[in-house]
Every structure is written in C-alpha cells, then in structure tokens.
C-alpha positions as CSV (number, residue, x, y, z in Angstrom):
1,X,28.6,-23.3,-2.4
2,X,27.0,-20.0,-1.8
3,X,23.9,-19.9,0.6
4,X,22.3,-16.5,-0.3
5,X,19.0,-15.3,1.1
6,X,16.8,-13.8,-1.0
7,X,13.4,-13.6,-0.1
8,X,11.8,-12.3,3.4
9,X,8.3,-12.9,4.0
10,X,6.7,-9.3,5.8
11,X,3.2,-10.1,7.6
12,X,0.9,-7.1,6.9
13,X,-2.8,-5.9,6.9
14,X,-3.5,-4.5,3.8
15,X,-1.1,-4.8,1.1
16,X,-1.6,-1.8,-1.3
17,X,-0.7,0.2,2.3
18,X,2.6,-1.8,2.6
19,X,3.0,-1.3,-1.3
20,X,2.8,2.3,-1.4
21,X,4.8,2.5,2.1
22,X,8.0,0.5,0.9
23,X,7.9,1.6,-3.0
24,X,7.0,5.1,-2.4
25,X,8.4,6.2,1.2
26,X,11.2,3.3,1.6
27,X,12.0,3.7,-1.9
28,X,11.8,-0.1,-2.3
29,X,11.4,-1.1,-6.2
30,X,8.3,-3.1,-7.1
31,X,9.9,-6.7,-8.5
32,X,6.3,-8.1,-9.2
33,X,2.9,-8.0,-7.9
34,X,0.6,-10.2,-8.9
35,X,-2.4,-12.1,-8.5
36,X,-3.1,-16.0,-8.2
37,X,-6.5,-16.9,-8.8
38,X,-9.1,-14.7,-6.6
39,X,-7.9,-15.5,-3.7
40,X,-4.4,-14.5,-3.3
41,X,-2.0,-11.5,-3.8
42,X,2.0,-11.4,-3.7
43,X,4.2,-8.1,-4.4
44,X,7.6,-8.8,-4.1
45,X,10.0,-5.3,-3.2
46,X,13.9,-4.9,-3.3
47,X,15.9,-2.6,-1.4
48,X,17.9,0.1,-3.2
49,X,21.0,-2.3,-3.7
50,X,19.7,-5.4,-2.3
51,X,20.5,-9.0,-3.1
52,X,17.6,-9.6,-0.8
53,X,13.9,-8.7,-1.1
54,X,10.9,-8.8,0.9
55,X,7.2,-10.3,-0.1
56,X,4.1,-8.9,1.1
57,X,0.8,-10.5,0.5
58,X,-3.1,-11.2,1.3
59,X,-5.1,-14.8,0.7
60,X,-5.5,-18.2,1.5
61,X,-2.1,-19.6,1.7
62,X,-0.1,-16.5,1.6
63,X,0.8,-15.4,4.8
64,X,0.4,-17.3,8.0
65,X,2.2,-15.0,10.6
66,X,0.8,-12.0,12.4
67,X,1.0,-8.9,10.6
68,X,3.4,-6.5,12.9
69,X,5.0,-9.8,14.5
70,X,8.6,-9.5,12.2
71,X,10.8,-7.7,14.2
72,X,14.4,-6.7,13.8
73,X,14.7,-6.8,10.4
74,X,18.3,-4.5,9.2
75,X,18.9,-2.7,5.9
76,X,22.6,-1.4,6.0
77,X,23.5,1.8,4.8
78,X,26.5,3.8,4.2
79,X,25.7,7.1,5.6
80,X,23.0,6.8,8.5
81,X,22.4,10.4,8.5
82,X,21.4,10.8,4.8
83,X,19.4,7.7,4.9
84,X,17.6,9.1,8.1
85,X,17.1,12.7,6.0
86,X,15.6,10.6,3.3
87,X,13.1,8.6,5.0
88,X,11.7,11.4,7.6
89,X,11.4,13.5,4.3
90,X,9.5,10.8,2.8
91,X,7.3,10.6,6.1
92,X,8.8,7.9,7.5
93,X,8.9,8.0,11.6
94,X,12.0,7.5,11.4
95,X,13.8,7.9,15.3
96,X,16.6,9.6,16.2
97,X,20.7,8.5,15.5
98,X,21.7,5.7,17.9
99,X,24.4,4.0,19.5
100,X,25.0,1.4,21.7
101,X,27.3,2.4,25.1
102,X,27.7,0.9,27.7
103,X,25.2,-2.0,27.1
104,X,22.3,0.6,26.7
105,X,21.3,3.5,23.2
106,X,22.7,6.6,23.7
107,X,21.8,9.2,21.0
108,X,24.0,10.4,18.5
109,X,26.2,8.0,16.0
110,X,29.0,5.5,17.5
111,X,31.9,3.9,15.8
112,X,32.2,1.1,13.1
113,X,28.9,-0.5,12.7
114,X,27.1,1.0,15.8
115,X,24.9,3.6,14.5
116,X,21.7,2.8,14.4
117,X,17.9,4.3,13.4
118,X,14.8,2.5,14.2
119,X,11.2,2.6,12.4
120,X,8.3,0.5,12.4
121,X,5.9,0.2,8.8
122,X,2.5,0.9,9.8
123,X,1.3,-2.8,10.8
124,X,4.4,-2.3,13.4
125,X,6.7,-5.1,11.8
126,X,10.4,-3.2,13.1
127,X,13.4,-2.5,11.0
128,X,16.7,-0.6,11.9
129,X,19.1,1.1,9.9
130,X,22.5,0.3,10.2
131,X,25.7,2.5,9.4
132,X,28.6,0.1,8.0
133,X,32.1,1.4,7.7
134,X,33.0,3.3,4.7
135,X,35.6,0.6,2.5
C-alpha cells in the first residue's frame, strides 16, 4: 500500500499575498482557489514537479495555526544554483548556498544531498532548498 502525502496546510495572513508570492515568484501552479460560502477561502498550489501541494487559506474553519509558525518545510531540486538564480530573480530573499560541515553551515555547496538555500514567504513560514544527486 502506498502512503503518499499530498496536501500541506501553510498558515498565512493574507492569502492573495501568499497567492501571488508562490504562483508568481515560487512558480507554484494554482490547482484551485475557491470560495465556500462568505466566510472561507482555499487555494490550493503545486510545486513545479510535485506529487505534493500546499493549501493556503482565510475563514472560519480554515486555518487554525499561526501564520509564520510552519517551519522547515523542503522542496528538492536538482541544480541548487539555478533554482537559487530563479527565485532571487523573481525577488525571492533567497540566502546564500549552504552546507553542513562539521555539525555547523558553511557557505558554498557540499556533497550528495547537503546543499542547501533557505527563504522564508513573507508571513515567515521557512522553507529550504535542497540539492539531490543527479541519477
């Protein structure tokens, strides 16, 4: 039996911010945003190449957790540098090229699976970039 996960909830402040900052500088696609009743608003965004997606919403019922309280959340990529390019270019504040040595970051990219960028979206919920090995 697969166990897939497919849905991660992103607490925010305003959602047509969050929209326009993961469709148009992540370059997340819009899956479906939508209204229920009045009260309540849900867009749903995937990841260029993602089995997963996140939701962002507003309203009774929607979103419990703090917005800028999600932290460590990981999109892996294939070329770290080119991904970094992308998002600063897209105004993204998008740190520098990591890597963990010696139990601490050290600038500049590391070996299989330790290179790492890190970016908050603007209510401060954290992701990282990831560089896996090429197959």
């Amino acid at each position: 039996m697969d166990w897939k996960l497919e849905l991660v909830p992103v607490p925010v402040t305003d959602v047509e911010r969050a929209k326009r900052f993961y469709s148009e500088q992540m370059g997340f696609a819009v899956d479906h945003d939508m209204c229920i009743g009045d009260e309540a608003r849900i867009v749903q965004l995937t990841p260029p190449g993602s089995g997963c997606s996140i939701v962002i919403g507003a309203g009774a019922g929607v979103m419990e957790e703090k917005p800028g309280s999600l932290q460590g959340l990981q999109l892996v990529v294939s070329d770290i540098a080119a991904a970094r390019a992308q998002l600063v270019e897209r105004g993204v504040p998008a740190g520098p090229v990591q890597h963990v040595e010696d139990g601490a970051m050290a600038d500049g990219p590391g070996g299989a699976w330790n290179s790492f960028v890190y970016f908050s979206d603007p209510d401060g919920n954290g992701w990282a970039l990831q560089e896996r090995p090429e197959s």
